[in-house]
N, CA, C and O atoms as a MOPAC input file, in Angstrom:
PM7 MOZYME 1SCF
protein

 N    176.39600 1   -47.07300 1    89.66000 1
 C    176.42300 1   -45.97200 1    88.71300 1
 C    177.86200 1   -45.80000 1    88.23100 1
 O    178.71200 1   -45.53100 1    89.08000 1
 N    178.22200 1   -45.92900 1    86.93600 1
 C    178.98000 1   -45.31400 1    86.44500 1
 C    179.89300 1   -44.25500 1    86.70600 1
 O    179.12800 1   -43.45000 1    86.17600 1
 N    180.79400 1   -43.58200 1    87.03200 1
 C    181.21400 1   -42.47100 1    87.56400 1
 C    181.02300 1   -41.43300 1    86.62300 1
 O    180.50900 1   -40.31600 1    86.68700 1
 N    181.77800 1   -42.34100 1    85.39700 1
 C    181.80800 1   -41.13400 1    83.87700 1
 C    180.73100 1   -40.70000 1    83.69500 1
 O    180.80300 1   -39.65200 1    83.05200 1
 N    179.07900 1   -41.16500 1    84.10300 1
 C    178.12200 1   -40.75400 1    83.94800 1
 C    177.46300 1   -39.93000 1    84.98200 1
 O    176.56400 1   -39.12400 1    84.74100 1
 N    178.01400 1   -40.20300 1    86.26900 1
 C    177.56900 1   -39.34000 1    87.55700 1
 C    177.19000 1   -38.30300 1    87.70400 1
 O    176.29200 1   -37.96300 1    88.47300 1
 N    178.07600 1   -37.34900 1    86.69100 1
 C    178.34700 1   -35.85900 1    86.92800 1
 C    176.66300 1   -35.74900 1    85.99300 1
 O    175.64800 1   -35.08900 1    86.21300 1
 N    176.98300 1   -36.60700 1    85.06600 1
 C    175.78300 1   -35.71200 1    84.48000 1
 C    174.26100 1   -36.41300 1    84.94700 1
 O    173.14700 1   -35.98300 1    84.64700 1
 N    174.57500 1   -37.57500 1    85.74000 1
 C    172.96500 1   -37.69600 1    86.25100 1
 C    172.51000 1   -36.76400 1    87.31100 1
 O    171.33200 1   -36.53100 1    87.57700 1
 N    173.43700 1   -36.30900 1    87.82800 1
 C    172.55300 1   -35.22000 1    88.95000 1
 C    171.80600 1   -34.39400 1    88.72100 1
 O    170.87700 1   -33.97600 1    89.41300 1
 N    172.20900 1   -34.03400 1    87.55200 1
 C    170.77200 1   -32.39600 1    87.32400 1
 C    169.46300 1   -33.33800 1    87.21500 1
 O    168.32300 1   -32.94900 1    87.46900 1
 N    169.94000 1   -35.11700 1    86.64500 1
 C    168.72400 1   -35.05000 1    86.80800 1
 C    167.63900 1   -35.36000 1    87.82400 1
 O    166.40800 1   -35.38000 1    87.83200 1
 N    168.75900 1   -35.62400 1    88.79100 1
 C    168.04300 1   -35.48900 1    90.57300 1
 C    168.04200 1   -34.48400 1    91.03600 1
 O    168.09600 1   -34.49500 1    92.26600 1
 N    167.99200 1   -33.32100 1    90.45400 1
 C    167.49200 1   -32.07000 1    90.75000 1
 C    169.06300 1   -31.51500 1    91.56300 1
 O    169.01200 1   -30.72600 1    92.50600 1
 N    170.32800 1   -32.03200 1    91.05900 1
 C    171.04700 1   -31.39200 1    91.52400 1
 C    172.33300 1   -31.03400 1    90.64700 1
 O    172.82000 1   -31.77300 1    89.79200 1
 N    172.93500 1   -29.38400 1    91.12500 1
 C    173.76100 1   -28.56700 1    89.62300 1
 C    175.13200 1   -28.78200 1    90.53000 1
 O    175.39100 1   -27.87100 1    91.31600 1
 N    175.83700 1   -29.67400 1    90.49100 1
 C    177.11300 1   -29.24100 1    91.12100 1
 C    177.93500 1   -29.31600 1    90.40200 1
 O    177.84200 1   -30.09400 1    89.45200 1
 N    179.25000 1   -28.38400 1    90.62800 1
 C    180.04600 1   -28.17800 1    90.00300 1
 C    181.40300 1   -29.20600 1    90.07500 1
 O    181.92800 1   -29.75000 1    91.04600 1
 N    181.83300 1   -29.24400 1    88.23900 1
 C    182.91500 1   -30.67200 1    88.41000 1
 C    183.63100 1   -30.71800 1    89.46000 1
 O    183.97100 1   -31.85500 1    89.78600 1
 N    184.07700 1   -29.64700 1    90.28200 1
 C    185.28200 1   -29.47800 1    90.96100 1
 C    184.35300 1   -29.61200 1    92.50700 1
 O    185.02200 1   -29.85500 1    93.51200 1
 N    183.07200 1   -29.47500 1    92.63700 1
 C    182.57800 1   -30.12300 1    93.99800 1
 C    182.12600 1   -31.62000 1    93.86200 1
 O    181.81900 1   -32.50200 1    94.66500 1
 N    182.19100 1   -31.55400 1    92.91300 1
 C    181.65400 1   -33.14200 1    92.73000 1
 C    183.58700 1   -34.27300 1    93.12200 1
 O    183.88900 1   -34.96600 1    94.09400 1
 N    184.15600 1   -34.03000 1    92.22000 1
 C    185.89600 1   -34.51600 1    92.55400 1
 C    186.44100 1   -33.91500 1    94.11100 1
 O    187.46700 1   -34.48600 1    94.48000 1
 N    186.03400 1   -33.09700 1    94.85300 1
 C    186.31000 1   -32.92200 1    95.98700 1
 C    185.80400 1   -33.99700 1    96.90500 1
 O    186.50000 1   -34.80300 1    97.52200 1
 N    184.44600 1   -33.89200 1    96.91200 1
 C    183.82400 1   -35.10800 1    97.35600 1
 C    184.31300 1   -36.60400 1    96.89800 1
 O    185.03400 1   -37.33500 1    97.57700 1
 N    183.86100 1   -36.86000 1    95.81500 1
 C    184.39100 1   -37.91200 1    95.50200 1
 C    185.95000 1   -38.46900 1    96.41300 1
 O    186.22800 1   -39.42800 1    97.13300 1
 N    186.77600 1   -37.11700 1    95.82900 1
 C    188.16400 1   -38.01800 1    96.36900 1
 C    188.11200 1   -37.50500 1    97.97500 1
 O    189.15200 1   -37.74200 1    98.59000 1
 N    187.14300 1   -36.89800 1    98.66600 1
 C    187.84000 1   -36.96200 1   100.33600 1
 C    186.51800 1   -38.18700 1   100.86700 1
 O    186.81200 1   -38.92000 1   101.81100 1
 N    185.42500 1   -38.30300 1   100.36100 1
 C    184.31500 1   -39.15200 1   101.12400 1
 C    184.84800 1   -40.85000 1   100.59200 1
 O    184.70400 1   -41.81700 1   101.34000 1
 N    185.49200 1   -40.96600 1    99.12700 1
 C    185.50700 1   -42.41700 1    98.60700 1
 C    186.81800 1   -42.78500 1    98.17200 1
 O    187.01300 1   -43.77200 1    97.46300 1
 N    187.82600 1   -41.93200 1    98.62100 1
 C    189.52800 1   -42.13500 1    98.29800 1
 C    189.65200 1   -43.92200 1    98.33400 1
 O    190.33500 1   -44.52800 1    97.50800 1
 N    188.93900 1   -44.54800 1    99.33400 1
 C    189.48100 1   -45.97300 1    99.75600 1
 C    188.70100 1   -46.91000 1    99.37400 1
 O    188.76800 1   -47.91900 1   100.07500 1
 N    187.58200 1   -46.96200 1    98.03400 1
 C    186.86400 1   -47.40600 1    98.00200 1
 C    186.98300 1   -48.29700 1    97.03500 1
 O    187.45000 1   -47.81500 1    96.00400 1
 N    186.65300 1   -49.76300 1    96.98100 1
 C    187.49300 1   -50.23900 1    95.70400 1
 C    187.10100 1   -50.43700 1    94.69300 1
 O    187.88800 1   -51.08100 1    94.00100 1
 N    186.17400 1   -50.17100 1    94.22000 1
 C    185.63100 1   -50.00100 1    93.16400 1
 C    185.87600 1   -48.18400 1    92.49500 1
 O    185.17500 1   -47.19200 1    92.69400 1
 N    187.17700 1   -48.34500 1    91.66300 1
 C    187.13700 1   -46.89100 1    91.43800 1
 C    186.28100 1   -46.41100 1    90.48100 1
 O    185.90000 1   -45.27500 1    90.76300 1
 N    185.58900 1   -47.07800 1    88.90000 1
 C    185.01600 1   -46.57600 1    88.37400 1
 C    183.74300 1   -46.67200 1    88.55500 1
 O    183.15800 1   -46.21200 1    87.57400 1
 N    182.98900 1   -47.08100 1    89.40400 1
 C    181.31700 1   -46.70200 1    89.85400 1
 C    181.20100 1   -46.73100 1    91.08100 1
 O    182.19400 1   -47.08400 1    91.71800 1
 N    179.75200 1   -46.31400 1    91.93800 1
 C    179.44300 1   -46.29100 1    92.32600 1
 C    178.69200 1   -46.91900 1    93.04700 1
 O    177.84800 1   -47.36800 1    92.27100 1
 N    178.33900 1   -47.39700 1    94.51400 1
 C    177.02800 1   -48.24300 1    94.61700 1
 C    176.06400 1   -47.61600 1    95.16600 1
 O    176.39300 1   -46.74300 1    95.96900 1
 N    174.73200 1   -47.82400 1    94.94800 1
 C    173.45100 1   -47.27800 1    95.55600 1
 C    174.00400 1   -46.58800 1    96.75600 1
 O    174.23700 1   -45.39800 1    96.54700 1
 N    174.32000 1   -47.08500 1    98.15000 1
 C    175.02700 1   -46.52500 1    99.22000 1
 C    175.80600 1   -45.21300 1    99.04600 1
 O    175.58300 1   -44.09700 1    99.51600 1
 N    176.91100 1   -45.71800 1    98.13300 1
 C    177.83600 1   -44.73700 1    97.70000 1
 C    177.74500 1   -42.98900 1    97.15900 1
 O    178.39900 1   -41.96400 1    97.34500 1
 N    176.42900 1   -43.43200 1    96.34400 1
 C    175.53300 1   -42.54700 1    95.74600 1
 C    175.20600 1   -41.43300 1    96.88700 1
 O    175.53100 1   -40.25700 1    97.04900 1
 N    174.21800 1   -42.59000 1    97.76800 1
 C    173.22600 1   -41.61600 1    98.55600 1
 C    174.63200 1   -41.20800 1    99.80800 1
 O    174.37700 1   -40.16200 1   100.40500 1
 N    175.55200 1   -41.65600 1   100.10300 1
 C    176.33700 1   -41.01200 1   100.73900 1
 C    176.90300 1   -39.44300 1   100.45700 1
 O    177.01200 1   -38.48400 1   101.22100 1
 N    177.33900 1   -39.67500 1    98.44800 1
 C    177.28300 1   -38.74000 1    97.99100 1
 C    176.51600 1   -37.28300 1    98.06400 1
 O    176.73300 1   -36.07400 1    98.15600 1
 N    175.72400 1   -38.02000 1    97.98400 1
 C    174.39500 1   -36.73200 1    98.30800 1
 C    174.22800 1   -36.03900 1    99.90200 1
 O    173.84700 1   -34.91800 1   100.24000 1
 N    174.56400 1   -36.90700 1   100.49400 1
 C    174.59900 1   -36.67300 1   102.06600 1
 C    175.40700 1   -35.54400 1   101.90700 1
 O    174.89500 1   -34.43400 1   102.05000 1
 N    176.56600 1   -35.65600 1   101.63800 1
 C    177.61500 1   -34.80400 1   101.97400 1
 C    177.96800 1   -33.40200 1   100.84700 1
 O    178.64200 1   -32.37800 1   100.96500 1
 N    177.21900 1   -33.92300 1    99.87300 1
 C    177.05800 1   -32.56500 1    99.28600 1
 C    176.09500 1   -31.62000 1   100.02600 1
 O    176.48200 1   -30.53500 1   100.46000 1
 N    174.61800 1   -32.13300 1   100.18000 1
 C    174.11100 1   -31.24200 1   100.89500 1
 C    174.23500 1   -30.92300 1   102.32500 1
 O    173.37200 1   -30.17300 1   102.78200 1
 N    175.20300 1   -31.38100 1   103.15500 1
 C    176.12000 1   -30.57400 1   104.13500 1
 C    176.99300 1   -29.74900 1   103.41600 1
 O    177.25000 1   -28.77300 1   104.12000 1
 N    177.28600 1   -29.72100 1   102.86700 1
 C    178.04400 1   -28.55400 1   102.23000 1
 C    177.55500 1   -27.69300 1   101.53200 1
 O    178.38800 1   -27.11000 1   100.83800 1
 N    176.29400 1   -27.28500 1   101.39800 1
 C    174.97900 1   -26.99200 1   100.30900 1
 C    175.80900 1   -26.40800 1    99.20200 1
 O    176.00700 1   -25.21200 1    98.99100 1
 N    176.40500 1   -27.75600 1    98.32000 1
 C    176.74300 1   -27.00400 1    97.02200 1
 C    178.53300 1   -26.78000 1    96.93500 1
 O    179.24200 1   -26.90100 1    95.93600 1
 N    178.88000 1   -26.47500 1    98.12700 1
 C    180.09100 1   -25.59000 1    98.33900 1
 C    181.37500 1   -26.01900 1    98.19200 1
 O    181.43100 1   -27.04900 1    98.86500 1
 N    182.41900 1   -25.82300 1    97.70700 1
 C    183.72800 1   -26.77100 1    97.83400 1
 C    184.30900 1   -26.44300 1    99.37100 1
 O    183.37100 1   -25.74800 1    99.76100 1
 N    184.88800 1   -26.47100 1   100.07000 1
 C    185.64700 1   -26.51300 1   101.74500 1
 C    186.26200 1   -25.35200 1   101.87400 1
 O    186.31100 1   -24.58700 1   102.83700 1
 N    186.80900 1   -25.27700 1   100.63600 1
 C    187.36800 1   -23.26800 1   100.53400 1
 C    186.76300 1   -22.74000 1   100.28000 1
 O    187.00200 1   -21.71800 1   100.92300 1
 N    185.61100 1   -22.49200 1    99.46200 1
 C    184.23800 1   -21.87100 1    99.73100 1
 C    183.79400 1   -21.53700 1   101.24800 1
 O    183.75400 1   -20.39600 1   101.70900 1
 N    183.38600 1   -23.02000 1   102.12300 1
 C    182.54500 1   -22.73900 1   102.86800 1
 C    183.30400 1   -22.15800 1   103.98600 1
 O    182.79400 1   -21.73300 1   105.02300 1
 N    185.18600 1   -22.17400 1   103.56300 1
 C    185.95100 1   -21.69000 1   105.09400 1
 C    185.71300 1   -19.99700 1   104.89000 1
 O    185.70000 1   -19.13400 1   105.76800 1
 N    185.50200 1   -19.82100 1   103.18200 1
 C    185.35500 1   -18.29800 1   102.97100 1
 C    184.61800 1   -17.53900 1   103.62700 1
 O    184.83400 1   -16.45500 1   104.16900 1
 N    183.47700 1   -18.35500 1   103.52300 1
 C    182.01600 1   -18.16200 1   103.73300 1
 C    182.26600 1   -17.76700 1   105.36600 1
 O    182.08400 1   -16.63400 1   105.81000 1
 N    182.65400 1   -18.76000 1   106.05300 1
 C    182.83400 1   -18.55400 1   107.78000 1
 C    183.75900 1   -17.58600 1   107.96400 1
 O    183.45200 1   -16.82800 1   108.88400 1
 N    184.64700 1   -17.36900 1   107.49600 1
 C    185.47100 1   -16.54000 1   107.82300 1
 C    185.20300 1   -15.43900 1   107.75800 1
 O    185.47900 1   -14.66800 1   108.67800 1
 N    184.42500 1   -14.94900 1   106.35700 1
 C    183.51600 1   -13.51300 1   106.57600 1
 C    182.44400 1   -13.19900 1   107.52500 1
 O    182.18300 1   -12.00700 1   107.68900 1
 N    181.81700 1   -14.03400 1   108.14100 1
 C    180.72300 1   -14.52900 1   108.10200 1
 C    181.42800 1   -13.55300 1   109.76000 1
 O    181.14800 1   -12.42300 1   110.16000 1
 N    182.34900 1   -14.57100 1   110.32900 1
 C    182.94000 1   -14.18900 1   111.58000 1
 C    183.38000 1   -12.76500 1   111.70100 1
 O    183.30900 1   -12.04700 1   112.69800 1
 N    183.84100 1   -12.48300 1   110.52700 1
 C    184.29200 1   -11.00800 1   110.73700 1
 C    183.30700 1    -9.99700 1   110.33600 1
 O    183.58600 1    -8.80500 1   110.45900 1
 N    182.15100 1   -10.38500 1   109.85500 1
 C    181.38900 1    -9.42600 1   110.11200 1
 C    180.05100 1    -9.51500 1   111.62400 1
 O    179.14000 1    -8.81100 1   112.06000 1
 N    180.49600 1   -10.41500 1   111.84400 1
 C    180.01100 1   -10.56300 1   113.30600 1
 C    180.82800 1    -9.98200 1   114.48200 1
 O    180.31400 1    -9.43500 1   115.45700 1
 N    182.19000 1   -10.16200 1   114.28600 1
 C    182.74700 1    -9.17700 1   115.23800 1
 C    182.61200 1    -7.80500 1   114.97300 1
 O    183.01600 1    -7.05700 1   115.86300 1
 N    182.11400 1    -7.26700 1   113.90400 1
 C    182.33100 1    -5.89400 1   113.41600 1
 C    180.66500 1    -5.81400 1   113.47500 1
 O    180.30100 1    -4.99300 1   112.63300 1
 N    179.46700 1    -6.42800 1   114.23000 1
 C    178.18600 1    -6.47400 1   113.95600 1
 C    178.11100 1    -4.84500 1   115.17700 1
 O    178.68300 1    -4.54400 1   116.22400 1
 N    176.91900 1    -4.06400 1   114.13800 1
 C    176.17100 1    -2.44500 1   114.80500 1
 C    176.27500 1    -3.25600 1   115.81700 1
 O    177.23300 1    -3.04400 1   116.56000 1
 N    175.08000 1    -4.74000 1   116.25800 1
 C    174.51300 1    -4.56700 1   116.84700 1
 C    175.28400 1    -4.60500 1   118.15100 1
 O    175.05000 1    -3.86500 1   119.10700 1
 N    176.13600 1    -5.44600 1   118.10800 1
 C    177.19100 1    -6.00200 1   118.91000 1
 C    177.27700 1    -7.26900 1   119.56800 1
 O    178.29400 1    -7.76000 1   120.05900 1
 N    176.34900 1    -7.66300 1   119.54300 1
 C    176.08600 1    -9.06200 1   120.38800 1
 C    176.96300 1   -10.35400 1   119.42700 1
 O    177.26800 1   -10.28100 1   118.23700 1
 N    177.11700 1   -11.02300 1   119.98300 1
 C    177.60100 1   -12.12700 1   119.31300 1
 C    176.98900 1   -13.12500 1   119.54400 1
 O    177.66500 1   -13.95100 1   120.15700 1
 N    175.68800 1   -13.51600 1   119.25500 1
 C    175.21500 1   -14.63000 1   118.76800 1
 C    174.70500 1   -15.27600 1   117.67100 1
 O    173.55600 1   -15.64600 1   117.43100 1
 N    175.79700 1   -15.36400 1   116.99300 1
 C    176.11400 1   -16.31300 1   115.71400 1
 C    174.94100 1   -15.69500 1   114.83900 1
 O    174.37100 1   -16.50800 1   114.11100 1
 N    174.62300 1   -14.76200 1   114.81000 1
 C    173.35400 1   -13.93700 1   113.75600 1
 C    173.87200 1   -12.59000 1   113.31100 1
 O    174.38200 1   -11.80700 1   114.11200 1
 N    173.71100 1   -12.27700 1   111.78200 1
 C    173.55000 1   -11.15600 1   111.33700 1
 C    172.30500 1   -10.50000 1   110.63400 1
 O    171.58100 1   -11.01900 1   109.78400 1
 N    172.17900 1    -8.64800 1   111.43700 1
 C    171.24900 1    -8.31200 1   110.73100 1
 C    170.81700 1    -8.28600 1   109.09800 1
 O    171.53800 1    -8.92800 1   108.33400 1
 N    169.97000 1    -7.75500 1   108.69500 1
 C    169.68000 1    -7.75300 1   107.13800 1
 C    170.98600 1    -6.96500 1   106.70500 1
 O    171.70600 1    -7.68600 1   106.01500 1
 N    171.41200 1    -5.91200 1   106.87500 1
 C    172.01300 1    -4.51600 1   106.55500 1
 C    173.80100 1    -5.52900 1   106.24600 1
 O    174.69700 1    -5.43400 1   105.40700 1
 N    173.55700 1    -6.38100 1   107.41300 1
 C    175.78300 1    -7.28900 1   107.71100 1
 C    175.07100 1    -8.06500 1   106.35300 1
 O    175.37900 1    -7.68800 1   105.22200 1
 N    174.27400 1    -8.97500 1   106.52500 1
 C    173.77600 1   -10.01000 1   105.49400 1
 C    174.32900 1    -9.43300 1   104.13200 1
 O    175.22800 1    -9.93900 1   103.46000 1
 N    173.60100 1    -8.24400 1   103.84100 1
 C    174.09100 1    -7.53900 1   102.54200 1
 C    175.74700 1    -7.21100 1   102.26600 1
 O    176.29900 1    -7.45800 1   101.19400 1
 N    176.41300 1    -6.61500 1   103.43200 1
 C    177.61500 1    -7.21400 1   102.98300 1
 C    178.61800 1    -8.02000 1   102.62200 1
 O    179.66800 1    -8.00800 1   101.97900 1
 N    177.76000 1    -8.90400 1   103.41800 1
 C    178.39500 1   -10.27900 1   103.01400 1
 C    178.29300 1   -10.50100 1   101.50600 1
 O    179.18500 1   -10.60700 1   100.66400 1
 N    177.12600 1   -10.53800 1   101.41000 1
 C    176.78400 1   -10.75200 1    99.73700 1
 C    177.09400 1    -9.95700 1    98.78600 1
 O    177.22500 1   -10.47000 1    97.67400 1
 N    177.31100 1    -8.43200 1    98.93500 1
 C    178.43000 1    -7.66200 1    97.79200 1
 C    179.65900 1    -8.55200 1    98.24300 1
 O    180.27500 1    -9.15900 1    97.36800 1
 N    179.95600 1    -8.63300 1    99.25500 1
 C    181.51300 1    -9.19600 1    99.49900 1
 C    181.71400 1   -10.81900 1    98.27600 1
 O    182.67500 1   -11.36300 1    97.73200 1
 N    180.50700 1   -11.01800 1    98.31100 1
 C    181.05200 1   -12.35400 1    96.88800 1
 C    179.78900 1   -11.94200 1    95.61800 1
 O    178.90300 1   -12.69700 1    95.21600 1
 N    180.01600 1   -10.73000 1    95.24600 1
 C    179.48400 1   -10.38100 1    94.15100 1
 C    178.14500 1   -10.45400 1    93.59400 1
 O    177.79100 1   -10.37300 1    92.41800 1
 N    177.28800 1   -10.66800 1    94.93400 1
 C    175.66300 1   -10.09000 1    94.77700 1
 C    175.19900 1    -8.63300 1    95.14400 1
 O    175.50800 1    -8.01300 1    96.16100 1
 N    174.41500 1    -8.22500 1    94.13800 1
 C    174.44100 1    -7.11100 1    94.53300 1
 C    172.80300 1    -6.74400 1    94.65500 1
 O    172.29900 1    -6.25900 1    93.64300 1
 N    171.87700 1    -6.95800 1    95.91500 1
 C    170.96500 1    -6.77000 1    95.28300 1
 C    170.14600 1    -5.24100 1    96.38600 1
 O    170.99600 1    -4.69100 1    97.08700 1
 N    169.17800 1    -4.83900 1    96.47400 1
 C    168.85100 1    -3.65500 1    97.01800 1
 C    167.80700 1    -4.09500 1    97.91600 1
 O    167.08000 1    -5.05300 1    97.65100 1
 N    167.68600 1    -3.12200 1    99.41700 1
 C    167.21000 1    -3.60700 1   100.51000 1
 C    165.86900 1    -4.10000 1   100.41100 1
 O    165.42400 1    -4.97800 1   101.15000 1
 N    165.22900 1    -3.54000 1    99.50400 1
 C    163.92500 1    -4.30900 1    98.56700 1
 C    163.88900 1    -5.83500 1    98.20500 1
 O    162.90300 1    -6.57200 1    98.20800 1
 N    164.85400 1    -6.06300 1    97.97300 1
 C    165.07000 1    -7.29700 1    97.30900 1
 C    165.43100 1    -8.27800 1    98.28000 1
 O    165.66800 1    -9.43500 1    97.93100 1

């Protein structure tokens, strides 16, 4: 595959990532790879591997993500710390990156 064309075949494998997760990947999974302008079948599905470990996310995203994630677990009603938050922490998390939706929802 083409690289110049990469970005835009994914939506049509059912996947929306953004230029800047797509070049993250690219340059930390295939920095050494010698073929710089395509891809091979392998290469591809490696690609995909490692996007969806990351579901989507760039690395500063997902350290965001943990890092709140942790501090509202130390700050959890319930108190326990096993790596779970109730519905009520869940919701803050999610105003905390600009969802806003109601306990209904």
């Amino acid at each position: 595959v083409q690289l110049q064309h990469f970005s835009a075949a994914l939506p049509e494998l059912g996947y929306f990532a953004s230029e800047a997760v797509i070049q993250e990947i690219l340059s930390t999974k295939f920095a050494d790879r010698e073929y710089a302008e395509e891809l091979t079948l392998m290469e591809v599905f490696d690609f995909l591997r490692a996007y969806r470990l990351q579901e989507g996310f760039s690395q500063a995203d997902l350290q965001e993500l943990r890092a709140v994630f942790d501090s509202m677990q130390r700050a959890s009603v319930a108190g326990n710390n096993d790596e779970t938050l109730d519905s009520l922490e869940l919701g803050c998390i999610l105003r905390w990156f600009g969802v806003s939706k109601s306990l209904q929802q």
